[in-house]
N, C-alpha and C positions, 0 to 999 in steps of 0.2 A: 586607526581605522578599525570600524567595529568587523567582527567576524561572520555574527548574527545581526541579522534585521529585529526590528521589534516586534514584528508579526512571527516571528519564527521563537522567539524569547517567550514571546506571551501565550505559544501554544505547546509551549515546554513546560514554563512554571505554572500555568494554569490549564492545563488538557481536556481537551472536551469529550463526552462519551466514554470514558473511563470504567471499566472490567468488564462482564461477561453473562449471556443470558442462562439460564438452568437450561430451560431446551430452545437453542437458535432454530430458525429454519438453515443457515447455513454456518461454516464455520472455514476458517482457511490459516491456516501457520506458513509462515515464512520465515528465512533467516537463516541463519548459522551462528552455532554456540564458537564457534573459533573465533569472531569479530565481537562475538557478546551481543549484535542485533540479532534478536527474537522479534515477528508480531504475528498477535494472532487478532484477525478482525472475525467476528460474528455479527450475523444479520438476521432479521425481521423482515419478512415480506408476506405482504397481502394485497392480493388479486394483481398480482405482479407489480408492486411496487415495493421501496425497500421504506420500510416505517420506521425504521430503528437501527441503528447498529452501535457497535463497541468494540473495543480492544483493548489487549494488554500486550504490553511491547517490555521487552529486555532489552536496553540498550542504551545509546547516545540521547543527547539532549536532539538531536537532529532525527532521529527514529522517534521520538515522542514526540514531536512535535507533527513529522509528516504522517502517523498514525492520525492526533487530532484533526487534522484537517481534511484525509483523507475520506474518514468518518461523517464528516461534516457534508462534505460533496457530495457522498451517497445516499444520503436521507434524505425523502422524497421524491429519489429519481426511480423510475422504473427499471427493471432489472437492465434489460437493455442498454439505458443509458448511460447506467454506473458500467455496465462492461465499457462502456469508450473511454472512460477517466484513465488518462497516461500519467507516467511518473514525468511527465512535461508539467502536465496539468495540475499536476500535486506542486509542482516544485513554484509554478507560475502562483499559484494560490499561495504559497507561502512567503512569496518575495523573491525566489531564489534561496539557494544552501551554498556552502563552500564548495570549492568543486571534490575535494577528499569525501564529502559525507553525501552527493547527488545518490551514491546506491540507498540510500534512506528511500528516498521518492520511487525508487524502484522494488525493493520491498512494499510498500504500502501499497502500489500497483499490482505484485503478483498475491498479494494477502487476499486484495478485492476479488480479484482474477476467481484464486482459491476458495473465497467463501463462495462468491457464486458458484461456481463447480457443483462442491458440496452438496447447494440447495439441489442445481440440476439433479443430480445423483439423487438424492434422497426422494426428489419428487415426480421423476420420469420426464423431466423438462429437457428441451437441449434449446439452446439460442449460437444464432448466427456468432457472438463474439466469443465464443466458446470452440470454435473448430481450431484441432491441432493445439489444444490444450492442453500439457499435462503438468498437474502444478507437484508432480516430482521427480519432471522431465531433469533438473538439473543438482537433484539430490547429490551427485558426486563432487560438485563443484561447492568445496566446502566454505571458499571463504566468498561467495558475491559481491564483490566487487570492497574488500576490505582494505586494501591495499592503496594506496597514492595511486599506481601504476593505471590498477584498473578501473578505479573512479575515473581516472581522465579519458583513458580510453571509451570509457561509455559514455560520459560527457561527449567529448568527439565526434562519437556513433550518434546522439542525439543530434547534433548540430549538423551533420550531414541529412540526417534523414529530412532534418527540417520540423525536427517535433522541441525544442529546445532551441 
């Protein structure tokens, strides 16, 4: 039994959107160097919509992959929209992950989170998906979800909530 799907394979070994603008409208890092997942997604937006984006990710084949695809979802969508993209919807978009590596999907969702912030920030913007925001609300919590333990347990959280 495979581990990874093919969709998940083929956005590891060939990744979309790959590195980094010289000046983003936004910018958002996520991760912990203790698990070795890093991502940092930047974005392009004009007249509220996102035209472009990118990242570089440190990490698992399963963080580079839900980076790609990530990336992918939000180009073209209006600011707005890209705030609704969940690490569900990331995960739904790639087939599913293991359930050890689902905080993958969850990073690429607070990266998104984070670069929109950013833009907000830098350009007097604020949007509804943005309240109760702080994308270094959980700077203490070093390893996000690195562990077996608490990959299921989020998994779990998702499947209760109904978003997974």
């Amino acid at each position: 039994m495979a581990i990874y799907n093919d969709k998940v394979i083929d956005h590891f070994t060939n990744p979309h959107n790959v590195g980094e603008f010289e000046n983003p409208d936004g910018e958002g890092t996520y991760g912990s160097p203790v698990c070795g997942d890093m991502m940092k997604i930047s974005i392009m937006v004009e007249d509220g919509v996102i035209t472009d984006a990118r990242f570089k990710t440190f990490g698992c084949g399963s963080a580079i992959a839900s980076s790609s695809v990530a990336t992918d979802m939000i180009i073209g969508k209006t600011v707005e929209e890209a705030l609704k993209v969940t690490n569900g919807d990331v995960l739904d978009e790639l087939g599913g992950l293991p359930p050890i590596k689902i905080h993958c999907s969850v990073l690429a969702d607070h990266a998104i989170k984070s670069a929109i912030y950013d833009y907000a920030q830098r350009h007097g913007k604020t949007y509804k998906g943005l309240e109760g925001f702080d994308p270094h609300a959980d700077e203490e919590d070093t390893h996000h979800g690195c562990d077996m333990e608490t990959a299921v347990d989020e998994m779990v959280a998702e499947v209760k909530a109904g978003r997974k």
